[in-house]
VOLUMRO-539942 format. One record per residue (C-alpha): residue number from 1; residue in three letters; y, x, z. Coordinates in steps of 0.25 Angstrom, whole numbers. Example, Ala and Ser with C-alpha at 12.3 -4.5 7.8 and 13.67 -1.06 7.14 Angstrom:
2
nr; rest; py; px; pz
1; ALA; -18; 49; 31 .
2; SER; -4; 55; 29 .
//
This chain:
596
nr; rest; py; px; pz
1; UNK; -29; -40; -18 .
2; UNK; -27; -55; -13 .
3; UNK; -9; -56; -13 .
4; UNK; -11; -66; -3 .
5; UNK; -20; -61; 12 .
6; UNK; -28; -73; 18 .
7; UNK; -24; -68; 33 .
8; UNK; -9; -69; 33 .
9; UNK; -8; -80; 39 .
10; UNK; -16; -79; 50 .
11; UNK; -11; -64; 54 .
12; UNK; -2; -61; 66 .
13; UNK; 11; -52; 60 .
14; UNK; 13; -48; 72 .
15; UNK; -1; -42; 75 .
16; UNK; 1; -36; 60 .
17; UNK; 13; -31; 63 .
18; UNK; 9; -23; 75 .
19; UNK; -1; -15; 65 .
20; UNK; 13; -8; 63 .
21; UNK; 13; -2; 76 .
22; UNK; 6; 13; 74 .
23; UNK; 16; 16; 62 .
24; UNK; 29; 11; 71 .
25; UNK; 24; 17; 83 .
26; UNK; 29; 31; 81 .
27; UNK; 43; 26; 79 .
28; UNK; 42; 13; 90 .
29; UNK; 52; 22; 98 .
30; UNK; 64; 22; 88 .
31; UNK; 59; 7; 83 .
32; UNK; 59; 3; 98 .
33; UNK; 73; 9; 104 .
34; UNK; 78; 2; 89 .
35; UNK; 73; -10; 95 .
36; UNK; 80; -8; 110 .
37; UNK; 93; -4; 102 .
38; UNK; 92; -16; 93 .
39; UNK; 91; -25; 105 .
40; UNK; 101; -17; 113 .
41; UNK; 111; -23; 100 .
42; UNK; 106; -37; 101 .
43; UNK; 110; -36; 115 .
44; UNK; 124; -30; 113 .
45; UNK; 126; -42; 102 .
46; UNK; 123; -53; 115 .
47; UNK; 131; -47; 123 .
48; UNK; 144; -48; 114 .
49; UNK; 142; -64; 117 .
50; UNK; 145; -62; 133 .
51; UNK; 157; -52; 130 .
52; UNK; 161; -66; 121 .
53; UNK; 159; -75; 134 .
54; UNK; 167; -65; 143 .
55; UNK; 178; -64; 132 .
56; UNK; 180; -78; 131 .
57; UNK; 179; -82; 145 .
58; UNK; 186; -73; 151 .
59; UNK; 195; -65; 141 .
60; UNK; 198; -77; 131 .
61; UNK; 199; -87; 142 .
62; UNK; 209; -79; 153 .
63; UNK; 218; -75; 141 .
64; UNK; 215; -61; 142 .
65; UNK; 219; -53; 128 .
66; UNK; 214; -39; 135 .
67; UNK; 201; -44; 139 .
68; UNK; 200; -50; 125 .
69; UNK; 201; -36; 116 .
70; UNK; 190; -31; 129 .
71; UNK; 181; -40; 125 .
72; UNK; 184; -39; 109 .
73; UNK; 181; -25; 113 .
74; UNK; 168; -27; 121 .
75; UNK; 163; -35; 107 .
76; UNK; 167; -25; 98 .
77; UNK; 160; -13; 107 .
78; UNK; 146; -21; 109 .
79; UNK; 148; -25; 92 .
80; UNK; 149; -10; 89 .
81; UNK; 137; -7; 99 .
82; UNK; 127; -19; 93 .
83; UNK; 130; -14; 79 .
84; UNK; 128; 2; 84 .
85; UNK; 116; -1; 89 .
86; UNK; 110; -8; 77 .
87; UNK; 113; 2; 69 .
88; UNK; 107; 13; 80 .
89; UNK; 93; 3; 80 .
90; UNK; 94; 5; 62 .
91; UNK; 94; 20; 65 .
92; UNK; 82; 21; 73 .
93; UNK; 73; 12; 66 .
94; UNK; 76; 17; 50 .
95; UNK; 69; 33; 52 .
96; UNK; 54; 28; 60 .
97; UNK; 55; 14; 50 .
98; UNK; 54; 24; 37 .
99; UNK; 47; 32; 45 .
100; UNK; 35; 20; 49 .
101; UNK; 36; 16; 35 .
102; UNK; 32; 29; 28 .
103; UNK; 21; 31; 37 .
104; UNK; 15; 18; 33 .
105; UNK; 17; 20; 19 .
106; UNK; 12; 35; 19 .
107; UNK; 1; 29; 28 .
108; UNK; -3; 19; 18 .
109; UNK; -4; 28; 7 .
110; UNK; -13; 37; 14 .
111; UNK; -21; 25; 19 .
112; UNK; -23; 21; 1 .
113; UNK; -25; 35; -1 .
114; UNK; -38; 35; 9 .
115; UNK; -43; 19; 3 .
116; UNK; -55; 20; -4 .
117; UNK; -55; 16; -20 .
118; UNK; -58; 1; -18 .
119; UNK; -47; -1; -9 .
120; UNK; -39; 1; -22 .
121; UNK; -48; -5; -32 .
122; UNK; -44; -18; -24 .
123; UNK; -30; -15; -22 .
124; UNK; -18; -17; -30 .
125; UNK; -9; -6; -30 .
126; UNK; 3; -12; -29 .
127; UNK; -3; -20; -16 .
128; UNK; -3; -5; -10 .
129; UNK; 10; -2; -16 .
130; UNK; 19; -15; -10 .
131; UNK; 10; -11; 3 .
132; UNK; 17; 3; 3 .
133; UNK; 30; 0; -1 .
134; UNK; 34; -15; 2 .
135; UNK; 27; -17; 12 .
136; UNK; 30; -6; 21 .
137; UNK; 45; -7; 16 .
138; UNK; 43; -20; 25 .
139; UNK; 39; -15; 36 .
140; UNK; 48; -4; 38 .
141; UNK; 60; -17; 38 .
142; UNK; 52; -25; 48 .
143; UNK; 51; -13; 58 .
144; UNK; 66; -9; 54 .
145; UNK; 69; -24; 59 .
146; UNK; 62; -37; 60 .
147; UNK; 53; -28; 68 .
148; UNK; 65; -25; 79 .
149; UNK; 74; -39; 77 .
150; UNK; 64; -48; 79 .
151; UNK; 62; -38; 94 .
152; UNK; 79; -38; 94 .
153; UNK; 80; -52; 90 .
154; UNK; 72; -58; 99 .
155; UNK; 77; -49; 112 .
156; UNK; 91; -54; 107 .
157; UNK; 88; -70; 106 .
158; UNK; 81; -70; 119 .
159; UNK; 93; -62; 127 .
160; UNK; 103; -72; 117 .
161; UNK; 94; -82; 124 .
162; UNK; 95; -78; 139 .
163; UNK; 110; -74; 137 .
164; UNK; 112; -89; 130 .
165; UNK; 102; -95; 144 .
166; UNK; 111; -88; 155 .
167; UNK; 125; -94; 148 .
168; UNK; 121; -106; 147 .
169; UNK; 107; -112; 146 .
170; UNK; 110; -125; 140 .
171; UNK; 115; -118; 129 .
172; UNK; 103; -110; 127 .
173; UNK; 94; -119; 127 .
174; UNK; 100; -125; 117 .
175; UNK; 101; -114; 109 .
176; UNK; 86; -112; 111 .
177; UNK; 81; -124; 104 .
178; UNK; 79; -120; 90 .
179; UNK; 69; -108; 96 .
180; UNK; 57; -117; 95 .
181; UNK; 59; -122; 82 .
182; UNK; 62; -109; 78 .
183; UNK; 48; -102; 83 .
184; UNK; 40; -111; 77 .
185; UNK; 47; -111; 64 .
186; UNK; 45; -93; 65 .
187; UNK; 30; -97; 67 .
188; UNK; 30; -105; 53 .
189; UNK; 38; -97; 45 .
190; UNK; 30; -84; 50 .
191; UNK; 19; -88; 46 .
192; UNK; 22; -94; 31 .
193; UNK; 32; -82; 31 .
194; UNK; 19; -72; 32 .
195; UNK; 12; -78; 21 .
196; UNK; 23; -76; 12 .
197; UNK; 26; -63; 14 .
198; UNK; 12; -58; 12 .
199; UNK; 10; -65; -1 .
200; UNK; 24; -59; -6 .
201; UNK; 22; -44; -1 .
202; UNK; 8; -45; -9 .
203; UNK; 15; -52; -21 .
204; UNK; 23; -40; -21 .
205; UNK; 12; -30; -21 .
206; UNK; 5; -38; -32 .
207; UNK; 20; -37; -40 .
208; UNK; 19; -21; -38 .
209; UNK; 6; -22; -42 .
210; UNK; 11; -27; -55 .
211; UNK; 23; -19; -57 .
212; UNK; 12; -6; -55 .
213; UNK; 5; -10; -63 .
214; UNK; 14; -12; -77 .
215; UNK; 20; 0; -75 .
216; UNK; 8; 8; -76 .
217; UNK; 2; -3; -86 .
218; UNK; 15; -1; -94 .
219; UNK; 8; 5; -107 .
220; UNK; -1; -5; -107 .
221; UNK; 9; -16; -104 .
222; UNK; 18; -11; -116 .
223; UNK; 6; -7; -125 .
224; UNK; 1; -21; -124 .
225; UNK; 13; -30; -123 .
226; UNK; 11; -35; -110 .
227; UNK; 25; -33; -103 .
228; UNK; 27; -49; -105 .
229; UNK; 15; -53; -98 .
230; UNK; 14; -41; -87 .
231; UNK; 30; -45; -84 .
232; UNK; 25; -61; -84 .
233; UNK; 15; -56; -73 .
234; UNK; 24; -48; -64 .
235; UNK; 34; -60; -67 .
236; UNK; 22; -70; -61 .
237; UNK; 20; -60; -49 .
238; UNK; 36; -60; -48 .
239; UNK; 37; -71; -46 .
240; UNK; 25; -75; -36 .
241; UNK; 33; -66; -28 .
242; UNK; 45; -71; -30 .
243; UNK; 39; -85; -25 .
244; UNK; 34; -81; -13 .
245; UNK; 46; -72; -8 .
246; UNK; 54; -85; -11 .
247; UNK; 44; -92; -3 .
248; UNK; 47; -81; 8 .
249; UNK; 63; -84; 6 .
250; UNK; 61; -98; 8 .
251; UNK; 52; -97; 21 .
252; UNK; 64; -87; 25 .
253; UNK; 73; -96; 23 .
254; UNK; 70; -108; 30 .
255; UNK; 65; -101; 43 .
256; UNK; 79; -94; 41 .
257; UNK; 86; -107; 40 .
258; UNK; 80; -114; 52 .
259; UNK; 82; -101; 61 .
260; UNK; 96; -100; 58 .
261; UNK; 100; -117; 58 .
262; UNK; 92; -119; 71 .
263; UNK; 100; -108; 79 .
264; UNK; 114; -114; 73 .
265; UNK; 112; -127; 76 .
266; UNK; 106; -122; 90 .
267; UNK; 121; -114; 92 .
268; UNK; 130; -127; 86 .
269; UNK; 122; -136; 97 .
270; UNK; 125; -123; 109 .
271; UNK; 142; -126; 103 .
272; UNK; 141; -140; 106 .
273; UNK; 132; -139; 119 .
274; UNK; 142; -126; 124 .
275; UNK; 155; -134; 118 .
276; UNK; 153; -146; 126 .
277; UNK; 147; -138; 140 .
278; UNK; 163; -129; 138 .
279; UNK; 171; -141; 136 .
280; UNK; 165; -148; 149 .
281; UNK; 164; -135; 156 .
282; UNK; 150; -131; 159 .
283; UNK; 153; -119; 149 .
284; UNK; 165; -109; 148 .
285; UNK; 168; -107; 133 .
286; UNK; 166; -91; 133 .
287; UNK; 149; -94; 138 .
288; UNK; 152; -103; 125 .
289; UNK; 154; -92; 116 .
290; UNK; 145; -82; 122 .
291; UNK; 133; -93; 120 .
292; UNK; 137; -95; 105 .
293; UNK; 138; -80; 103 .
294; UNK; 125; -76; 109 .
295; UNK; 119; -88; 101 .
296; UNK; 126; -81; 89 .
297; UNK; 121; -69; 93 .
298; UNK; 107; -73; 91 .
299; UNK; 108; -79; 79 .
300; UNK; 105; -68; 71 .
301; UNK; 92; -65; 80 .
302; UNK; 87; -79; 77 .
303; UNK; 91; -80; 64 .
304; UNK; 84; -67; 60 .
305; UNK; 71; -72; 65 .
306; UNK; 67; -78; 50 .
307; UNK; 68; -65; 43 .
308; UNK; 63; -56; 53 .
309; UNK; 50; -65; 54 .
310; UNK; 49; -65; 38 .
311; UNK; 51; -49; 39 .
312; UNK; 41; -47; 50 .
313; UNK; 32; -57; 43 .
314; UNK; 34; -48; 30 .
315; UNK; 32; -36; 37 .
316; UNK; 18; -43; 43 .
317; UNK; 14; -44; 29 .
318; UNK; 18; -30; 25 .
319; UNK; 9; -24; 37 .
320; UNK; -1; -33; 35 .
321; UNK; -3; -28; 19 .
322; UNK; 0; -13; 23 .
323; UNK; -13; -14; 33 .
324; UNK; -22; -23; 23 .
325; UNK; -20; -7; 16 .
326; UNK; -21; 0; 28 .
327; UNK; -34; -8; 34 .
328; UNK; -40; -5; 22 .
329; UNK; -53; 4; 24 .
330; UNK; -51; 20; 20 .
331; UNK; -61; 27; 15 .
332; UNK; -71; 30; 25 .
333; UNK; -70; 47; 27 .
334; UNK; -84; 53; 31 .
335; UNK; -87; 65; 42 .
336; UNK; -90; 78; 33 .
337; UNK; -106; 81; 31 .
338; UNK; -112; 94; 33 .
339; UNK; -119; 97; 20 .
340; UNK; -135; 93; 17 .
341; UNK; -141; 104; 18 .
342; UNK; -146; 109; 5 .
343; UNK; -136; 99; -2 .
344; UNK; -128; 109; -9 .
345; UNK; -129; 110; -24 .
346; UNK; -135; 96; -27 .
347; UNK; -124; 89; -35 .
348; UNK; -119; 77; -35 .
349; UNK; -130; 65; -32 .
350; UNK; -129; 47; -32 .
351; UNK; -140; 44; -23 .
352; UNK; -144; 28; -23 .
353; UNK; -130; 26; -25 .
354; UNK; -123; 11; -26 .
355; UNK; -110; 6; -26 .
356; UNK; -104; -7; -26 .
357; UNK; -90; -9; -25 .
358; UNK; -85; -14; -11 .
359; UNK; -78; -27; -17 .
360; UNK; -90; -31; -26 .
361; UNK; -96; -44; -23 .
362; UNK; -106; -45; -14 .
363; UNK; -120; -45; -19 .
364; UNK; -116; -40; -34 .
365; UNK; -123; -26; -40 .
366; UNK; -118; -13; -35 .
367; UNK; -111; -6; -48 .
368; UNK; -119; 7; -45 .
369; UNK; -134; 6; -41 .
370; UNK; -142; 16; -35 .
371; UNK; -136; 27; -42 .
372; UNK; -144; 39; -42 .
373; UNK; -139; 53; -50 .
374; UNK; -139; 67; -46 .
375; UNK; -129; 78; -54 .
376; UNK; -132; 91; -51 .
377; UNK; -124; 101; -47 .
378; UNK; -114; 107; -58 .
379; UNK; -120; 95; -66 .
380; UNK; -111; 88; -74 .
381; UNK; -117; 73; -76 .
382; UNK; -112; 62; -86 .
383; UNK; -111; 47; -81 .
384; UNK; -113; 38; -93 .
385; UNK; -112; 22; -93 .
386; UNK; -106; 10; -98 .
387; UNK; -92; 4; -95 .
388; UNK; -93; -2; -81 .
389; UNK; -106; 6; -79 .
390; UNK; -101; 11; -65 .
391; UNK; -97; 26; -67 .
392; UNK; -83; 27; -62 .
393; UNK; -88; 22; -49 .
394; UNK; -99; 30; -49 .
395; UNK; -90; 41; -51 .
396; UNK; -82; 37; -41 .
397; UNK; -92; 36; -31 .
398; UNK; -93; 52; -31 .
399; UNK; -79; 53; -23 .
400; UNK; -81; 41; -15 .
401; UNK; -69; 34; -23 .
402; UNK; -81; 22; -19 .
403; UNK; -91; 23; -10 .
404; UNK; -106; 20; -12 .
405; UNK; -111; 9; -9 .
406; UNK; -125; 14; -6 .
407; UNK; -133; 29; -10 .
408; UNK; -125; 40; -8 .
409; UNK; -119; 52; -18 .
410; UNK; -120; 66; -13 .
411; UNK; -112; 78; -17 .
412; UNK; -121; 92; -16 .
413; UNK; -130; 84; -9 .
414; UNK; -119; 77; 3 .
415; UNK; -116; 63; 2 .
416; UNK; -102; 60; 0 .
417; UNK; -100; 49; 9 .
418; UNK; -100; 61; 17 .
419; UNK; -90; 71; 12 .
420; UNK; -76; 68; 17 .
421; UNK; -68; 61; 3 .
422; UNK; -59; 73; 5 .
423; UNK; -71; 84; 2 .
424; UNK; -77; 77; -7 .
425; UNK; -66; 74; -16 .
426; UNK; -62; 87; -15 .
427; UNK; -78; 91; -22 .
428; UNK; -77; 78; -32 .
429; UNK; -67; 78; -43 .
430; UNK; -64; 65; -51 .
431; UNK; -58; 62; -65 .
432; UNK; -57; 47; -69 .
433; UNK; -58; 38; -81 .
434; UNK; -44; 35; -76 .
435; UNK; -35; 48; -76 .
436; UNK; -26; 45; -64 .
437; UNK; -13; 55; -64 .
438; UNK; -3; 55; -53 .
439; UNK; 12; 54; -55 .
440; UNK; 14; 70; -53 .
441; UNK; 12; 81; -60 .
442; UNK; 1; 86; -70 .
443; UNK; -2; 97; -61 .
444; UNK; -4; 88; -47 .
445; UNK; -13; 79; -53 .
446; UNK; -22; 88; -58 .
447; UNK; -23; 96; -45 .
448; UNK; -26; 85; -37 .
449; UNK; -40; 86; -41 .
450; UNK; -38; 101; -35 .
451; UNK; -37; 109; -20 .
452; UNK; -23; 110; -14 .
453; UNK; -25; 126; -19 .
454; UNK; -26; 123; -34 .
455; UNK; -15; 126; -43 .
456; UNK; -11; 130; -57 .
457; UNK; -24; 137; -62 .
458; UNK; -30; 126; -58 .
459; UNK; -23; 116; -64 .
460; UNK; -23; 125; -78 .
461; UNK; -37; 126; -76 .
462; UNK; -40; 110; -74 .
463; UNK; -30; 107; -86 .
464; UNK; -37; 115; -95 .
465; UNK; -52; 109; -92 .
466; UNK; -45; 95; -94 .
467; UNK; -37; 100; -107 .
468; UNK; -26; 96; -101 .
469; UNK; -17; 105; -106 .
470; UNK; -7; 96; -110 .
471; UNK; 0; 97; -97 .
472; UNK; 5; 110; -102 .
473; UNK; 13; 102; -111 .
474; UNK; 19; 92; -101 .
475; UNK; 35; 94; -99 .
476; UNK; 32; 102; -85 .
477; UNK; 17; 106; -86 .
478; UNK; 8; 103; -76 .
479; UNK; 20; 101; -69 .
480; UNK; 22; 87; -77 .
481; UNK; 23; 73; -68 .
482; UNK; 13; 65; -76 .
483; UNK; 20; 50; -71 .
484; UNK; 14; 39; -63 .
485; UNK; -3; 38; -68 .
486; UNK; 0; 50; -80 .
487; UNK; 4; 38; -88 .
488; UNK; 15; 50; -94 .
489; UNK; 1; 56; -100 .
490; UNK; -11; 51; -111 .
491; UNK; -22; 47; -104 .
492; UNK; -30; 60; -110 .
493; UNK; -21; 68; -103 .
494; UNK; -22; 61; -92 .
495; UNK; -38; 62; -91 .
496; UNK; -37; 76; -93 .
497; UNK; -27; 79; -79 .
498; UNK; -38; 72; -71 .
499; UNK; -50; 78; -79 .
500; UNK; -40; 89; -74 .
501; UNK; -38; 84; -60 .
502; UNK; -53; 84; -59 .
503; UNK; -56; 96; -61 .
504; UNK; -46; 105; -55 .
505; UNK; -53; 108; -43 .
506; UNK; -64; 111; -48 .
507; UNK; -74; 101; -41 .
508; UNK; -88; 103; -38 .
509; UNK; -90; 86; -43 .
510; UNK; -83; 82; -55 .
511; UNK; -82; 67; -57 .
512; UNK; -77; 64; -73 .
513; UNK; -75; 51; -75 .
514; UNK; -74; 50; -91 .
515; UNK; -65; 60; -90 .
516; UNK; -60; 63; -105 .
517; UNK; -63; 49; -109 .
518; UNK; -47; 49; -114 .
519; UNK; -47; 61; -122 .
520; UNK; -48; 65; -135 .
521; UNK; -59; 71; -143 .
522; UNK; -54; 85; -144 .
523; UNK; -48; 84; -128 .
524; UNK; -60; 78; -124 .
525; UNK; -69; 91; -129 .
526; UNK; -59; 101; -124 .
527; UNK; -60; 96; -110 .
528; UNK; -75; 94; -111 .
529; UNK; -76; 109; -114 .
530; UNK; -68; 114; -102 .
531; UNK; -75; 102; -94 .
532; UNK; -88; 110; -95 .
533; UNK; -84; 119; -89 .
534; UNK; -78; 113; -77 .
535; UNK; -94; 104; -77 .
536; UNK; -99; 117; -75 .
537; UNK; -96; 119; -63 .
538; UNK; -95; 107; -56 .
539; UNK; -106; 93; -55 .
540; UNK; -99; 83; -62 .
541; UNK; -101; 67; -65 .
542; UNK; -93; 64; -78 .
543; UNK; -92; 50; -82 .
544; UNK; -94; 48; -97 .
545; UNK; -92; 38; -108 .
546; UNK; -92; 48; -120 .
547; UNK; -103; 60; -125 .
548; UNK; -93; 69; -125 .
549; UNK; -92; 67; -110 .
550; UNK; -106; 67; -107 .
551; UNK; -109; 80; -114 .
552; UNK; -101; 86; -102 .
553; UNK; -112; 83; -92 .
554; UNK; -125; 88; -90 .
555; UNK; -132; 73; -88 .
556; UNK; -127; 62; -91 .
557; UNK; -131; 49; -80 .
558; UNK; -131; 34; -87 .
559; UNK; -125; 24; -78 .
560; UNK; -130; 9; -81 .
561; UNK; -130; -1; -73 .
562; UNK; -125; 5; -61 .
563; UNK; -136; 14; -61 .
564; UNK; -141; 29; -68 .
565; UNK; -150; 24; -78 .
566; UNK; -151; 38; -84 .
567; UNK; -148; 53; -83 .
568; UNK; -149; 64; -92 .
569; UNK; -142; 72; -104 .
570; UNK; -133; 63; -115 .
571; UNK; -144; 67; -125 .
572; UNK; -156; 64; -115 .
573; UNK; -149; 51; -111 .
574; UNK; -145; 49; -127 .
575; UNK; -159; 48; -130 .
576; UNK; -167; 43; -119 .
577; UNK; -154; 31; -115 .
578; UNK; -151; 20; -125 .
579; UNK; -139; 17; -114 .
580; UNK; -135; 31; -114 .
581; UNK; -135; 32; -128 .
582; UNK; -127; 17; -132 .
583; UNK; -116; 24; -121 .
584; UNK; -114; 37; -129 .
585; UNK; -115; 32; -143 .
586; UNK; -104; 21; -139 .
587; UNK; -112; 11; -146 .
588; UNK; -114; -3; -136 .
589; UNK; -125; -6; -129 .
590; UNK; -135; -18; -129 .
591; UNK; -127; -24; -117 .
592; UNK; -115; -22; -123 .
593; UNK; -118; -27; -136 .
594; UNK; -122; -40; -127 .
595; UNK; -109; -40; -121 .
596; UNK; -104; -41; -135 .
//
């Protein structure tokens, strides 16, 4: 994935924002009286100005000691109640803001769950990661506040404003000359503030990316020496980032200086103007002190406006990436089909079938070309060819891990574009080249491949077909966490819990990609021999690079060139098939030689 989108410059946040709405709309309630209760604070913290003018003028000026400790009183009660009230807004918004942010997250894992495989052929995964994790973690603190303060903020500047206008206009209008310069400098930073931001939240899913994958990479890292040049290249990424998020500090910065130099040279020019206007008169010294104090007061909304920009800005970007996931396609469900009549008991069948992967270039070969092969049923067929040939894909077109791109493949006689992923998944069972083990126990990933009914004879039972009794001797049993990819286990064991996996439930399609192909010899024909049996009952596609493994099926099908170029037994195929034949005797063929 490109680190760096063409759009963002051109994108409104404030129309990206808005997407945020159906997740905060259950809790607007609590975020909206937060909102009320937050301005009702500002407010308090204006009036303390006028209780200043009142104390000065009248209090301060009649010599007045009682009316002096009334007033310190009326300060410190409207104090107390601006700081009650912030803490009250806090309270409301913590409980729906955890809340809106485990929604999305949980949301966006169901949403990965339903992508088809390509979506994750293209992705990283630490993208995906810093989308659930980071990016979200933005989110929740720009609804926890730049989302409020930039409301409460700009509610309190423009009653500072009117209260300032109704003491003395002169004054405010000179206190309201910095506002133009300061708008149009917002619009600039905004916009080279958005930029930035988006390249360093996908800088740091390309970091994450990085980190992933060294740790799972670590044997090969260390079994190769290559811990200097993967820590050289996570130091190049490192320090990309650190560049842009200094980039970011610098735009920060100097938006954040201009706000806070022009309001302070605005306020020293309102002392001069308001000093001169009470020594001639026209202006009684405690309106003075109010002005100064609400004009002090509102420092802090105008200053703050930098940083709540850069976070909104950052929280733009971190919506914007969570909904590039989000906008992405699922895959499309079907309506279930009544059965063909008469289709029961006819197997598994490719009709005309091609496939070309949707990112291929435009014009180029479809890897699969009018594939045409028919297993019958309870028949166990071998799928034979070279490195590169095509059948992993071939084999995963059978639970629609890739759609055809053309043809159709029928199960018993129905098309499986038809069938509901859930029901036809729940008839196909897979075992890949790659055994994929979860970070649980032995037992839990064998019995995914099962019903939510199947329990310990089952378990036993699929052990035993895969020679998998080595779990017996694990520290707790089946009941053994295997760690994060089975990395705790050899990767013989391992193959042998998802030939396990697989068979569990006892599928009416087996689909065995190489599935002994990291086994020893003596393994490999004890799990062959309680294989047969499983084969038996059941119509099965087994993947196969070795005799040993082609002896398990009835047939054997050659894959070359994207097509079936033959099928037959291994000895019909050994002697009628100079292809055939160069692939089982592991000796090279005339192409390869070439290659040579």
């Amino acid at each position: 994935m490109p680190t760096t989108p063409a759009t963002t410059d051109d994108r409104s946040s404030v129309r990206t924002l808005l997407r945020l709405w159906p997740y905060v709309r259950p809790v607007r309630m609590r975020l909206l009286t937060a909102a009320f209760i937050a301005i009702g604070a500002s407010c308090v913290g204006l009036v303390i100005p006028l209780v200043l003018k009142w104390l000065v003028d009248g209090p301060v000026a009649e010599h007045d000691p009682e009316g002096v400790w009334l007033g310190a009183l009326y300060l410190l009660l409207l104090g107390v109640a601006e700081a009650l009230l912030f803490g009250l807004r806090r309270w409301l918004v913590a409980r729906p803001l955890a809340h809106v942010e485990a929604e999305m997250r949980a949301g966006l894992y169901r949403h990965l769950q339903r992508l088809p495989v390509a979506f994750h052929d293209r992705w990283a995964s630490g993208q995906l990661l810093s989308r659930g994790t980071t990016d979200l973690m933005l989110l929740r603190m720009f609804l926890a506040f730049p989302l409020t303060f930039l409301l409460v903020n700009g509610v309190t500047i423009l009653v500072g404003v009117v209260i300032m206008l109704l003491q003395n206009w002169t004054l405010g209008l000179v206190m309201l000359a910095p506002a133009v310069p300061l708008i149009a400098l917002s619009a600039v930073f905004e916009k080279r503030y958005a930029h930035a931001a988006r390249l360093a939240q996908d800088q740091v899913g390309d970091l994450t990316t990085v980190v992933e994958e060294g740790v799972l990479g670590i044997r090969i890292i260390k079994g190769f020496g290559r811990h200097r040049s993967q820590a050289r290249a996570f130091r190049e990424l490192s320090g990309r980032l650190r560049g842009t998020e200094l980039r970011k500090a610098r735009l920060l910065a100097t938006i954040w200086a201009v706000i806070m130099a022009l309001p302070e040279v605005a306020i020293g020019a309102t002392l001069v103007v308001g000093a001169v206007q009470v020594a001639d008169g026209s202006l009684s010294a405690g309106t003075l002190v109010a002005f100064l104090s609400t004009a002090l007061a509102l420092r802090w909304p105008v200053e703050s406006i930098g940083f709540l920009l850069a976070m909104s800005q950052e929280a733009a970007t971190a919506t914007e990436r969570y909904f590039e996931v989000m906008d992405a396609e699922p895959e499309t469900e079907t309506v279930p089909a009544l059965p063909s009549a008469g289709s029961s008991g006819t197997g598994l069948r490719f009709e005309n079938v091609r496939f070309r992967y949707p990112d291929a270039p435009a014009g180029s070969p479809p890897l699969l070309d009018r594939i045409d092969l028919h297993i019958r049923p309870g028949e166990s067929m071998a799928l034979v060819g070279a490195t590169g040939s095509g059948k992993t894909t071939l084999t995963a077109l059978i639970p629609r891990l890739h759609e055809v791109t053309e043809g159709r493949i029928t199960l018993d006689g129905q098309d499986i574009a038809e069938l509901p992923r859930e029901d036809l998944r729940a008839m196909v069972a897979v075992a890949f080249e790659e055994p994929t083990l979860f970070s649980a126990s032995v037992a839990d990933n064998v019995l995914m491949g099962a019903g939510a009914t199947a329990g310990t004879d089952e378990l036993n039972g699929a052990l035993s077909v895969a020679q998998a009794d080595f779990v017996h001797a694990l520290p707790q049993g089946a009941g053994t966490q295997v760690g994060e990819q089975g990395l705790s286990l050899s990767g013989g064991q391992r193959q042998r819990l998802a030939l396990a996996r697989a068979v569990v439930g006892r599928p009416r399609f087996l689909v065995l990609d190489d599935p002994l192909s990291a086994l020893d010899v003596h393994t490999e024909a004890a799990v062959e021999a309680a294989l047969r049996q499983v084969l038996a009952g059941t119509t099965a596609l087994i993947v196969a690079h070795r005799p040993s493994t082609v002896l398990l099926a009835d047939r054997v099908a050659l894959l070359s060139g994207g097509r079936i170029t033959a099928v037959g037994t291994h000895h019909e195929l050994l002697r009628t098939n100079v292809e055939y034949a160069h692939l089982m005797s592991g000796r090279p063929t005339e192409e390869e030689d070439d290659d040579r």
